[in-house]
Every structure is written in structure tokens, then in C-alpha cells.
ZALUM-859515 format. One record per residue (C-alpha): residue number from 1; x, y, z. Coordinates in pm, 1 decimal. Example, Ala and Ser with C-alpha at 12.3 -4.5 7.8 and 13.67 -1.06 7.14 Angstrom:
# residues 2
+------+----------+----------+----------+
: nuro :        u :        v :        w :
+------+----------+----------+----------+
:    1 :   1230.0 :   -450.0 :    780.0 :
:    2 :   1367.0 :   -106.0 :    714.0 :
+------+----------+----------+----------+
//
This chain:
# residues 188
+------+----------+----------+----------+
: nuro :        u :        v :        w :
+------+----------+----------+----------+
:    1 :  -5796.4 :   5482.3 :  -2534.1 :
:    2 :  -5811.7 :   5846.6 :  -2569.9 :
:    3 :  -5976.3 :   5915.5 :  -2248.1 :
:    4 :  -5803.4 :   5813.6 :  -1907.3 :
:    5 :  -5972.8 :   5591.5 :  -1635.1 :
:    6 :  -5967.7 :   5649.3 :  -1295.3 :
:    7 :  -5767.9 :   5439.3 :  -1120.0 :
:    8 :  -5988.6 :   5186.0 :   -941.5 :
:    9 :  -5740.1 :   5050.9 :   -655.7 :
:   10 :  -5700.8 :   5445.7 :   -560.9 :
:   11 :  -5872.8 :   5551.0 :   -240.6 :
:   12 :  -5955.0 :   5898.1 :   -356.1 :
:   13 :  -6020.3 :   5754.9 :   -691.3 :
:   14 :  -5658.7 :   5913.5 :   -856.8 :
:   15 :  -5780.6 :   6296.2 :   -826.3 :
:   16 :  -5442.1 :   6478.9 :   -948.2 :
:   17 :  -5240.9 :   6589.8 :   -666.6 :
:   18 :  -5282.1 :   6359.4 :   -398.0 :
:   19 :  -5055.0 :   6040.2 :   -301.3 :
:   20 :  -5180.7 :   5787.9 :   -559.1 :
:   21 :  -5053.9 :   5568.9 :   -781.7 :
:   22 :  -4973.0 :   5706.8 :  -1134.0 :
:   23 :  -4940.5 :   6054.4 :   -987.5 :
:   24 :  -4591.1 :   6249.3 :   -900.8 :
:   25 :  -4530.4 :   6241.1 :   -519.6 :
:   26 :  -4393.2 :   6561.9 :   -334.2 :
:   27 :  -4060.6 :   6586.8 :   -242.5 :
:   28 :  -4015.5 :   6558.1 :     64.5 :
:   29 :  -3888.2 :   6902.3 :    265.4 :
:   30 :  -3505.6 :   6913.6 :    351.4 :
:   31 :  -3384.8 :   6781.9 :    724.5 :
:   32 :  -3341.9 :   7133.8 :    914.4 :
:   33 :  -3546.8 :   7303.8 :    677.3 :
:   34 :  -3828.6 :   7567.1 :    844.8 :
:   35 :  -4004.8 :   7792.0 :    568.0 :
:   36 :  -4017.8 :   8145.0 :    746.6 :
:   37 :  -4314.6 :   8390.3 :    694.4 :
:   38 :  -4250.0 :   8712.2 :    613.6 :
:   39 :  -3844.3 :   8744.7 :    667.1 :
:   40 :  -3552.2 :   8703.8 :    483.8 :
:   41 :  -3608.7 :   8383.7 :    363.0 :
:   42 :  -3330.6 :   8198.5 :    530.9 :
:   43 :  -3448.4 :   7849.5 :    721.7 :
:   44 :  -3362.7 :   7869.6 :   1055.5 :
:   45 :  -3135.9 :   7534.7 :   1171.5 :
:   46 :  -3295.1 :   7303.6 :   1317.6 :
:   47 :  -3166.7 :   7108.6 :   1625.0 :
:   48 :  -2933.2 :   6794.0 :   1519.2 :
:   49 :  -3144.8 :   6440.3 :   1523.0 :
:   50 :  -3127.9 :   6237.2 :   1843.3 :
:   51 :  -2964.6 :   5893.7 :   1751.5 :
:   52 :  -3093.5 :   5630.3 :   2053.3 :
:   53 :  -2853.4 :   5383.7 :   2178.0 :
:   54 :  -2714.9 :   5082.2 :   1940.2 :
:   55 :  -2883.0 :   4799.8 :   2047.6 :
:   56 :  -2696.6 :   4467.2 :   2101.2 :
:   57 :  -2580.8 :   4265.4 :   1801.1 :
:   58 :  -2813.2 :   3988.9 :   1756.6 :
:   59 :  -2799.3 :   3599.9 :   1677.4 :
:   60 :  -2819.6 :   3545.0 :   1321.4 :
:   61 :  -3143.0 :   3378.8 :   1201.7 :
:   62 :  -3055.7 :   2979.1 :   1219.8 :
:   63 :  -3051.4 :   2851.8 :    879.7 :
:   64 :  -3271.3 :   2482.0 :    848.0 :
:   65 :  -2998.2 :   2174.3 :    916.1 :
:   66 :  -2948.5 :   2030.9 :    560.3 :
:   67 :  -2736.2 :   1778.8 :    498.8 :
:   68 :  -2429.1 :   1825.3 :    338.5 :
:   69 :  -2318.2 :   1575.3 :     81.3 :
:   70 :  -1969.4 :   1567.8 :    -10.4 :
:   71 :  -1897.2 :   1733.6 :   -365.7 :
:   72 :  -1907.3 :   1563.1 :   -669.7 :
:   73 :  -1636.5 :   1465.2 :   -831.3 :
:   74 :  -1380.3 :   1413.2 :   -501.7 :
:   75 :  -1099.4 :   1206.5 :   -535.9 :
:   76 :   -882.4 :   1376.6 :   -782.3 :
:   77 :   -669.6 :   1703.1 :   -885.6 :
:   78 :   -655.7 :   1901.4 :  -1180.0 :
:   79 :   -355.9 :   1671.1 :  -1355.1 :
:   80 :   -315.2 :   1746.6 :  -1773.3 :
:   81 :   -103.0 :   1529.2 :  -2000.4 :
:   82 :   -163.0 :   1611.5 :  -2324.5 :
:   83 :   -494.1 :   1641.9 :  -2405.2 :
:   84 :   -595.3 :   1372.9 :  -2122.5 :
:   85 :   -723.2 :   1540.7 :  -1808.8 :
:   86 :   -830.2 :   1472.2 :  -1458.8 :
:   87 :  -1098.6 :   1626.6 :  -1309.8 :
:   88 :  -1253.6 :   1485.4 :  -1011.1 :
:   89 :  -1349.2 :   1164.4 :  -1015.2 :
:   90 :  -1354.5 :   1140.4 :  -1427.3 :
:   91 :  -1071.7 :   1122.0 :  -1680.5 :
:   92 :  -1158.6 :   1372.3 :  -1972.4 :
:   93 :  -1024.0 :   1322.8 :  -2345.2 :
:   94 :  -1153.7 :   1465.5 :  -2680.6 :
:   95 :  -1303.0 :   1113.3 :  -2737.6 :
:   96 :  -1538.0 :   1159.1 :  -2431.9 :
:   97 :  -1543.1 :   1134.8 :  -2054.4 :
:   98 :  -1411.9 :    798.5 :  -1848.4 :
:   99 :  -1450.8 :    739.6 :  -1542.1 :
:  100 :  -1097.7 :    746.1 :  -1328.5 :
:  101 :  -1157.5 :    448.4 :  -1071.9 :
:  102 :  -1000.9 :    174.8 :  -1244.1 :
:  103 :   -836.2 :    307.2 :  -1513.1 :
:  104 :   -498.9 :    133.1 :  -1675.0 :
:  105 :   -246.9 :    401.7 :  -1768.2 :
:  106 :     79.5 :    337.0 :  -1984.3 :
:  107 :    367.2 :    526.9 :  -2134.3 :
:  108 :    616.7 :    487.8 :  -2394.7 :
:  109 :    932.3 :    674.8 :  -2525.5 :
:  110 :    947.5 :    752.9 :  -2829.9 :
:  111 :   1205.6 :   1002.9 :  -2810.6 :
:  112 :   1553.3 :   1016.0 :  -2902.4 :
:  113 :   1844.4 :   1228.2 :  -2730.1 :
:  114 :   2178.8 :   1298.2 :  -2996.8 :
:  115 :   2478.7 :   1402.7 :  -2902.0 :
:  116 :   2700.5 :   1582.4 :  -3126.6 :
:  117 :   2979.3 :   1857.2 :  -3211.0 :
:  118 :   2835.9 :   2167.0 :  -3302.2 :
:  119 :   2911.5 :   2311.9 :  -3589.8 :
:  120 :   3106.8 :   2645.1 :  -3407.9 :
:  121 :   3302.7 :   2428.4 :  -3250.6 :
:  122 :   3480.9 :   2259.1 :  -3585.1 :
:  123 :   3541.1 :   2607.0 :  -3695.3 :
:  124 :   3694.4 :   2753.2 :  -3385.7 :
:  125 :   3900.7 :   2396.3 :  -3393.9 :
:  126 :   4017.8 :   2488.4 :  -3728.6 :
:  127 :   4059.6 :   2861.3 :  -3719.0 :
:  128 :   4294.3 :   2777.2 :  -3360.9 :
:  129 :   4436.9 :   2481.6 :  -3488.6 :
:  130 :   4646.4 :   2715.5 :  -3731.6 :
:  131 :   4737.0 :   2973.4 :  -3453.8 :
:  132 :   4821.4 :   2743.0 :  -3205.7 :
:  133 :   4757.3 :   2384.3 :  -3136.4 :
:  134 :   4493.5 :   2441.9 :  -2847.0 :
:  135 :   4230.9 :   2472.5 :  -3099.9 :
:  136 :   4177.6 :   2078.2 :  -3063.4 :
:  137 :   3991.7 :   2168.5 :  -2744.1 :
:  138 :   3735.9 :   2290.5 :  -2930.1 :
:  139 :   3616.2 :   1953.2 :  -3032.9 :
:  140 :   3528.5 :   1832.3 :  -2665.7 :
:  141 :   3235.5 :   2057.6 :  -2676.5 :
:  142 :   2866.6 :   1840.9 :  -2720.9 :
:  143 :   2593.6 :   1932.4 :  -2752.3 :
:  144 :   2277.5 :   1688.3 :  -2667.4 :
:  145 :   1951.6 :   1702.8 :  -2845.5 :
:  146 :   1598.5 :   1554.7 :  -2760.7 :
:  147 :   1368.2 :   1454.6 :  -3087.1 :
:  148 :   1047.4 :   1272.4 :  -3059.8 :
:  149 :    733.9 :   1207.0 :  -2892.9 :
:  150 :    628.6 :   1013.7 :  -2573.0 :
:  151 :    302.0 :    842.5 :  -2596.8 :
:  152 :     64.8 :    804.8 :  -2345.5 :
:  153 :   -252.8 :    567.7 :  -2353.9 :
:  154 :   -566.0 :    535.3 :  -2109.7 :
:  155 :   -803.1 :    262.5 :  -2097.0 :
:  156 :  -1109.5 :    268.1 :  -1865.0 :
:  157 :  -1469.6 :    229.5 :  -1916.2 :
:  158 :  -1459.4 :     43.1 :  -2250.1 :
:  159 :  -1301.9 :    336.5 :  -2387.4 :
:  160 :   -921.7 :    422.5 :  -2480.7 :
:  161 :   -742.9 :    750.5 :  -2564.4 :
:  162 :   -387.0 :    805.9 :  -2665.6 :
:  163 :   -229.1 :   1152.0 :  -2652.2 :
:  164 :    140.6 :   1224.5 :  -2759.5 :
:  165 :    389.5 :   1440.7 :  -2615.5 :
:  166 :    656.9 :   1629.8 :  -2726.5 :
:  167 :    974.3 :   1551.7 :  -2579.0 :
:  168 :   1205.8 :   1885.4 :  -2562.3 :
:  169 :   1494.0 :   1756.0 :  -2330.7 :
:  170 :   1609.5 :   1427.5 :  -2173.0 :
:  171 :   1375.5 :   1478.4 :  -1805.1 :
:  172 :   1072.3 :   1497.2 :  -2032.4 :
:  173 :   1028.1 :   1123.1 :  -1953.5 :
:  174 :   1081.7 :   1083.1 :  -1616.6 :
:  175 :    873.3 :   1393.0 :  -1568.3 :
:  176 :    571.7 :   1204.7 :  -1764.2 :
:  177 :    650.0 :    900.7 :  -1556.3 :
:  178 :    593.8 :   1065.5 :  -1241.8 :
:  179 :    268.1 :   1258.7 :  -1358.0 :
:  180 :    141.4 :    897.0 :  -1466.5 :
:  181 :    222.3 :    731.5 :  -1152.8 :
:  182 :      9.0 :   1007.3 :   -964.4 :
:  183 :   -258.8 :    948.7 :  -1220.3 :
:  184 :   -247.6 :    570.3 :  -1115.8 :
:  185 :   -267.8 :    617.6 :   -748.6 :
:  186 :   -592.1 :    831.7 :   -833.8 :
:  187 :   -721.4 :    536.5 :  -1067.7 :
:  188 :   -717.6 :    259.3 :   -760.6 :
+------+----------+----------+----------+
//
């Protein structure tokens, strides 16, 4: 290990110095560069590289006619509810994938929207009531509130998933209603 062997694919048998594999390579000299003899030592410029004629653009190489299948998984868009989504041509859920063709779909309201007098309003009835007898007008104000949950259920592939979302105003439902209808139209 101590010694080194010549290198065997080498055709001058990796002598130091010459073009071989293992061994440094000369640089190159610089474009324009002409070592003088004797003078000043500055390279005399050389005369700028002839650059021939671009030649015509050529055909690109024709690529082997493969067919093209359609991609997996057409036939549906990204669509979320919940934790239910549709991707392609599945239905994906915590519980596991399902397959979309055929799929029932169902919603249900479980939400409640309140309407009541704020509690500003009774005090600026009050408070007005004693300086002038427009403070009644303060008790037409409402104010609407949206509790609760709508749940909605998928069945397909001998599996079923229910996901429930949170209701935050009164179009939550018809919103849901019109992402499950989509959903259905990509389920026949």
C-alpha cells in the first residue's frame, strides 16, 4: 500500500507529467495569448475568432408514439366538507378511501338561529326612556344568532363516514346543500 502502481489502462504507463489519468492536466493557454521571446513580456493580441454561419434550426428528434391514457383519478374536483374530501375519482375520510361512483350523500341541520335584543339596546332604551320617550326605539334592534352543527354522512363501498360542521350564520346550510348536490352529480 505504501508503494504506488502504475496505472495499467495508461498508454505511457502514468509517467508524471503527461496527460494521464491520476495526474494534474495543464492549463490550457489563454485565447489571444502569444508568449514573446526576449521583449517586454506583453502578449501580442491575437486576431478575434471567426464564428461560421448559424446553421438552420433543426426538427426536434421525434419522440416514440406512446399511448396516452387518460389520468387517474378523472371525474372529480378538489370539493372538502369537513373532513370528507373529493379527489378524483375517490371520496377520502379519516376512516379510509371510498370510491365516489355511487356514493349516497345526506345532510342534516342541526343548527339553530336566535333572535334576540341585545343587551345595549335595553340600556340605551332605559337611559333615553328618561330623557325623552324615543328611547323605546331602542328595543326594535335584533340581533340573530346561529348555534349548532350540520351533519353530513357518506355511504359508498360498504363503508360510511359522518363529519359535522359548524354552522356560524343562517347560509351555512344552503351553502352545504349546494356543495352536496355537486358532490352527488360527481357520485352518478
Amino acid at each position: 500500500m505504501s508503494e504506488q502502481q502504475p496505472n495499467p489502462y495508461a498508454s505511457d504507463n502514468g509517467t508524471p507529467g503527461n496527460a494521464s489519468y491520476g495526474y494534474p492536466q495543464p492549463y490550457p493557454a489563454a485565447p489571444g495569448y502569444q508568449p514573446t521571446v526576449g521583449g517586454a513580456g506583453i502578449p501580442t493580441p491575437a486576431q478575434p475568432p471567426v464564428i461560421p454561419p448559424a446553421a438552420p434550426p433543426t426538427q426536434p428528434p421525434a419522440y416514440p408514439a406512446y399511448p396516452v391514457a387518460p389520468a387517474a383519478g378523472v371525474g372529480g374536483s378538489g370539493l372538502s366538507l369537513g373532513d370528507i374530501t373529493i379527489a378524483g375519482d375517490q371520496i377520502i375520510t379519516p376512516s379510509g378511501p371510498m370510491p365516489l361512483k355511487g356514493a349516497m350523500w345526506n345532510a342534516t341541520d342541526f343548527s339553530r338561529t336566535e333572535t334576540k335584543i341585545p343587551t345595549h339596546a335595553v340600556v340605551l332604551a332605559i337611559v333615553f326612556f328618561l330623557f325623552c320617550l324615543l328611547g323605546l326605539l331602542f328595543l326594535l334592534m335584533k340581533e340573530k344568532t346561529t348555534t349548532g352543527y350540520i351533519q353530513v354522512t357518506v355511504t359508498s363501498g360498504g363503508r360510511h363516514h359522518s363529519t359535522m360542521i359548524p354552522a356560524v350564520d343562517a347560509s351555512t346550510f344552503p351553502w352545504v346543500m349546494n356543495q352536496l348536490n355537486y358532490a352527488r352529480s360527481l357520485s352518478i
